[in-house]
C-alpha positions as CSV (number, residue, x, y, z in Angstrom):
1,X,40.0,-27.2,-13.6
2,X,41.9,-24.2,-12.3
3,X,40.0,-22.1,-15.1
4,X,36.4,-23.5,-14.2
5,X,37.1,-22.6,-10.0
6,X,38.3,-19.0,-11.8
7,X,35.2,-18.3,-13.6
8,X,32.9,-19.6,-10.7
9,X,34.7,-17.4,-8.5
10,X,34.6,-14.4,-10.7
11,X,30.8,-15.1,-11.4
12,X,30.1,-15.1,-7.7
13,X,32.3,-11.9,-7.4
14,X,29.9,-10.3,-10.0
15,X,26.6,-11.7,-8.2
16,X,28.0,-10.6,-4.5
17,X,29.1,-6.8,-6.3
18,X,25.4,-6.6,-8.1
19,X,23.5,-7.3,-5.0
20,X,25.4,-4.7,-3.3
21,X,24.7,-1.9,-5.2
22,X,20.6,-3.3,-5.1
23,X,21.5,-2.8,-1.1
24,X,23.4,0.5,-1.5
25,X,20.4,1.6,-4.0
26,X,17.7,0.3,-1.4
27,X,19.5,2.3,1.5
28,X,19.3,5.4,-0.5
29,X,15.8,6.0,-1.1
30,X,13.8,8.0,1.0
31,X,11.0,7.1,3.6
32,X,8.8,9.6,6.0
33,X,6.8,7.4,7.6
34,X,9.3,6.7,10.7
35,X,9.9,10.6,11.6
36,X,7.4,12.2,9.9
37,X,10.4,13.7,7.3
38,X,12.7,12.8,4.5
39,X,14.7,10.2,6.2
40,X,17.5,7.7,4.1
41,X,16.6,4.3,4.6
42,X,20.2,3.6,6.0
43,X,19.2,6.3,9.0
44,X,15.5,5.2,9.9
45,X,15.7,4.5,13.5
46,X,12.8,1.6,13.4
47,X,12.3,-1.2,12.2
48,X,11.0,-1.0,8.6
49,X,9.4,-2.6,5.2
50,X,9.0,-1.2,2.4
51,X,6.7,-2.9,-0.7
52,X,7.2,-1.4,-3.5
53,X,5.4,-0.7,-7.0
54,X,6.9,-3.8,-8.8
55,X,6.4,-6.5,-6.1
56,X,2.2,-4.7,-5.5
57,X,1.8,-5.8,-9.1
58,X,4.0,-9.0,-8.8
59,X,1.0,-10.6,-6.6
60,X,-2.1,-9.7,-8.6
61,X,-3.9,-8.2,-5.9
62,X,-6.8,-5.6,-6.1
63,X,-7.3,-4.6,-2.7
64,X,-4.7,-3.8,0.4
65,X,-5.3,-7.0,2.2
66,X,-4.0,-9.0,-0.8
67,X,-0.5,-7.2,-0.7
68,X,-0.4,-7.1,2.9
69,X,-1.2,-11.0,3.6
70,X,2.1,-11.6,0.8
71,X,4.5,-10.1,2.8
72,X,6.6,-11.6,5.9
73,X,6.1,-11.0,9.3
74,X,2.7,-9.4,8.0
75,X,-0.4,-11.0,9.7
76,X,-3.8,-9.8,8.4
77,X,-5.9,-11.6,11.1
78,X,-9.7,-12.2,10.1
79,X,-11.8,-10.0,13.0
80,X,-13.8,-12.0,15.5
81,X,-17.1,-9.8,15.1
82,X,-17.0,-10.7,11.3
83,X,-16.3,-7.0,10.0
84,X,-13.9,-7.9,7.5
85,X,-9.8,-8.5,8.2
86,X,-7.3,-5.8,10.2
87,X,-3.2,-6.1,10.0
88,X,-1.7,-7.4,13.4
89,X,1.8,-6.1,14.2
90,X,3.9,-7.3,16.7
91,X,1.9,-10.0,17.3
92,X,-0.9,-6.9,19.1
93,X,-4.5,-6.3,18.1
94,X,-5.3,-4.7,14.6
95,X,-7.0,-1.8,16.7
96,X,-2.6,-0.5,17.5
97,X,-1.8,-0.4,13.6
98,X,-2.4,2.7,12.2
99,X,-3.4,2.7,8.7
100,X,-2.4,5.8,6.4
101,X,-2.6,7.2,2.8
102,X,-0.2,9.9,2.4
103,X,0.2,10.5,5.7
104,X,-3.0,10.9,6.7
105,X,-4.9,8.8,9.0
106,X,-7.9,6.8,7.5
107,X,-11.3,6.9,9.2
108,X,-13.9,5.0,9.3
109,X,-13.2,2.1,12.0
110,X,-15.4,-0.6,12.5
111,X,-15.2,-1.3,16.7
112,X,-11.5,-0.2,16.2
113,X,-10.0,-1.8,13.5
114,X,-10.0,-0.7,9.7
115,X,-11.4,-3.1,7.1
116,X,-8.0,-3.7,4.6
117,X,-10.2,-4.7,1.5
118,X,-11.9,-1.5,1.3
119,X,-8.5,-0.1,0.1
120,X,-7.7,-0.1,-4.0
121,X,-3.9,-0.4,-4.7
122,X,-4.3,0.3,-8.1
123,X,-3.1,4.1,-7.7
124,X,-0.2,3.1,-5.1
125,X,2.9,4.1,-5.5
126,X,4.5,1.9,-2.8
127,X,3.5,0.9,1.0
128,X,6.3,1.4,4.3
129,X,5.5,-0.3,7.2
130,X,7.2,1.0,10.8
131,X,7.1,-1.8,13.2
132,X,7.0,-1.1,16.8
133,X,5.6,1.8,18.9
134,X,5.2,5.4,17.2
135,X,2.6,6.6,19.6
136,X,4.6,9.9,20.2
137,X,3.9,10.4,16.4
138,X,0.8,9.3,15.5
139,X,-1.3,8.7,18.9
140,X,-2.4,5.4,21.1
141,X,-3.7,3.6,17.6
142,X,0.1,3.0,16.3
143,X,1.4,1.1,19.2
144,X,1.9,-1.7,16.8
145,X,3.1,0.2,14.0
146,X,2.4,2.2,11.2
147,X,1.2,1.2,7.5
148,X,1.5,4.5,5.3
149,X,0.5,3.5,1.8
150,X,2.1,6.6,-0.7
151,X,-0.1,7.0,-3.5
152,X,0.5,8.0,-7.5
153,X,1.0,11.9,-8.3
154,X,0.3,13.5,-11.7
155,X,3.6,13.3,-13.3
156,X,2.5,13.8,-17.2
157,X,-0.8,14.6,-18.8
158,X,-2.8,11.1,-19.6
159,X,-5.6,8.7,-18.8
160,X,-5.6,5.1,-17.6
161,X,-8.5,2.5,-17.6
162,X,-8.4,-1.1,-16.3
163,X,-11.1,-3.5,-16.4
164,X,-10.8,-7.1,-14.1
165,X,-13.0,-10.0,-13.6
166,X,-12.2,-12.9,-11.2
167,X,-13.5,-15.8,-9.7
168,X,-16.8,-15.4,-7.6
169,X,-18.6,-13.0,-9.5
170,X,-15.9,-9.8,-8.7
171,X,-15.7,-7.1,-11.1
172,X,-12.7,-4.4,-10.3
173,X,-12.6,-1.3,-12.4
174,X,-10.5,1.6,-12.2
175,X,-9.8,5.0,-14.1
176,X,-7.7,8.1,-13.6
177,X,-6.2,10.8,-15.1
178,X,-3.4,13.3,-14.4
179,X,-2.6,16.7,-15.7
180,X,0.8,18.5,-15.4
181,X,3.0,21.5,-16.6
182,X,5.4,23.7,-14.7
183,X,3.3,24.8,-11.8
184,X,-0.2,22.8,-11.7
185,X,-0.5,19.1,-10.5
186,X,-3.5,17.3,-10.7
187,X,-4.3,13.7,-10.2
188,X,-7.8,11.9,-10.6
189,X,-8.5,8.5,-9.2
190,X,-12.1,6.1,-9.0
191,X,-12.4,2.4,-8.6
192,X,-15.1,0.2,-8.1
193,X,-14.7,-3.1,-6.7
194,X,-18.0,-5.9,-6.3
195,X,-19.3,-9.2,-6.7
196,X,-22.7,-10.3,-7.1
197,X,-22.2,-12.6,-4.0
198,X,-21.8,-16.2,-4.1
199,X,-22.3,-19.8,-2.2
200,X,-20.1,-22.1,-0.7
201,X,-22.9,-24.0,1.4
202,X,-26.0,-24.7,-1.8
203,X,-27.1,-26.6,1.5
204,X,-27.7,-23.5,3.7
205,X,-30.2,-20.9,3.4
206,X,-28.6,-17.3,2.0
207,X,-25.6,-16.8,0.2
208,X,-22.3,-17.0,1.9
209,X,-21.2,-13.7,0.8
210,X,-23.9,-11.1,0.3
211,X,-23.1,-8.3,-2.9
212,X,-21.7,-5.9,-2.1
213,X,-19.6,-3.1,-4.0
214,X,-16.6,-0.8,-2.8
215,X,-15.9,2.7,-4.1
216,X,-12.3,5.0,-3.8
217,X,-12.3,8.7,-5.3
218,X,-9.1,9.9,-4.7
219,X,-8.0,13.3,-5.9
220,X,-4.6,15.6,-5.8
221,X,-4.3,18.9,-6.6
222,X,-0.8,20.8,-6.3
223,X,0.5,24.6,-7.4
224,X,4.0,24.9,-6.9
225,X,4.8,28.2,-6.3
226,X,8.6,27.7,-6.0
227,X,11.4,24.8,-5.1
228,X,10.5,25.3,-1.3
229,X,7.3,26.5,-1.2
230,X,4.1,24.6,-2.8
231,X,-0.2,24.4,-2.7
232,X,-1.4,21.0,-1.9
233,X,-5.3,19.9,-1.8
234,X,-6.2,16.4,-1.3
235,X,-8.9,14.2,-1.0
236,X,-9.8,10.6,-0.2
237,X,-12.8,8.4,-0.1
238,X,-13.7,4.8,-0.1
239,X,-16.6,2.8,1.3
């Protein structure tokens, strides 16, 4: 008996030590979203999420509302003039969350808020979410927060296709290709993501979702001309 409570006790010893380190590894990564520079987890003044490579393709998603609707204290809130779905934060409007890629703010608003499915997460490297004001950083339209979603960079020279099909008619395709030696970076990204429409009402004249397709051409270009000092080019674009 005294040897089985040992063992139990040693095993949760183990378990406790393990999930430490995970913490102490966590804590040590690095997130600019909060500051706008390299900041240690452990140091980030706001409140924060990070969802990273492994749990984006642990859900199956294609698009940024899939991700975002499988994450706590995350409310992607259907938009009352029926343009799509925004992200509330902090229980305010969609039109106070700022939505980036790589820091940069993404346009094309519809009456304030920015439709999530239009977004592929196939070339995402990881998403960090800043809850709570950071209007002194990035204007009135981050009262809420901030959803900065850090995308792929050419590490090694190759070429990546994937081809999808789901329910209702969707098709999602994606290819891209990176380049790399010791000074040039480049990084190519398209995806196409449609459905011939479909019907939930047979009764009711019309479809209930028309067709429709979605494009992203995302590109990165990168000459490093030293450890300090370096070129970057980039260039997003979605419908």
């Amino acid at each position: 008996m005294k040897r089985n409570l040992f063992l139990l006790f040693l095993s949760i010893c183990v378990i406790s030590q393990l999930a430490a380190q995970r913490d102490s590894v966590q804590l040590d990564e690095i997130m600019v979203t909060a500051t706008k520079t390299d900041r240690l987890l452990s140091s980030v003044p706001l409140p924060f999420q990070i969802i990273t490579k492994q749990q984006i393709q642990n859900t199956g998603g294609s698009r940024l509302q899939d991700i975002l609707s499988e994450q706590a204290g995350l409310n992607v809130v259907s938009q009352v003039n029926g343009l799509g779905n925004g992200l509330q934060l902090q229980g305010l409007n969609p039109d106070y969350t700022m939505i980036l890629i790589d820091g940069e703010p993404v346009i094309g608003r519809y009456t304030g808020s920015l439709e999530l499915s239009r977004i592929s997460i196939h070339n995402v490297k990881k998403i960090e979410i800043v809850k709570g004001p950071s209007s002194s950083l990035y204007g009135s339209e981050a009262l809420a927060g901030v959803v900065n979603i850090i995308t792929n960079n050419a590490a090694e020279n190759k070429i990546n296709a994937s081809v999808k099909y789901a329910s209702r008619q969707s098709t999602d395709l994606s290819l891209s290709g990176q380049f790399a030696n010791d000074k040039w970076r480049f990084y190519l990204f398209g995806n196409r993501f449609g459905t011939q429409g479909y019907d939930l009402s047979p009764d009711v004249y019309g479809q209930t979702v028309s067709p429709f397709s979605n494009y992203t051409i995302q590109s990165k270009l990168a000459y490093e001309f030293s450890a300090k000092s370096s070129f970057n080019l980039n260039m997003n674009y979605f419908t």
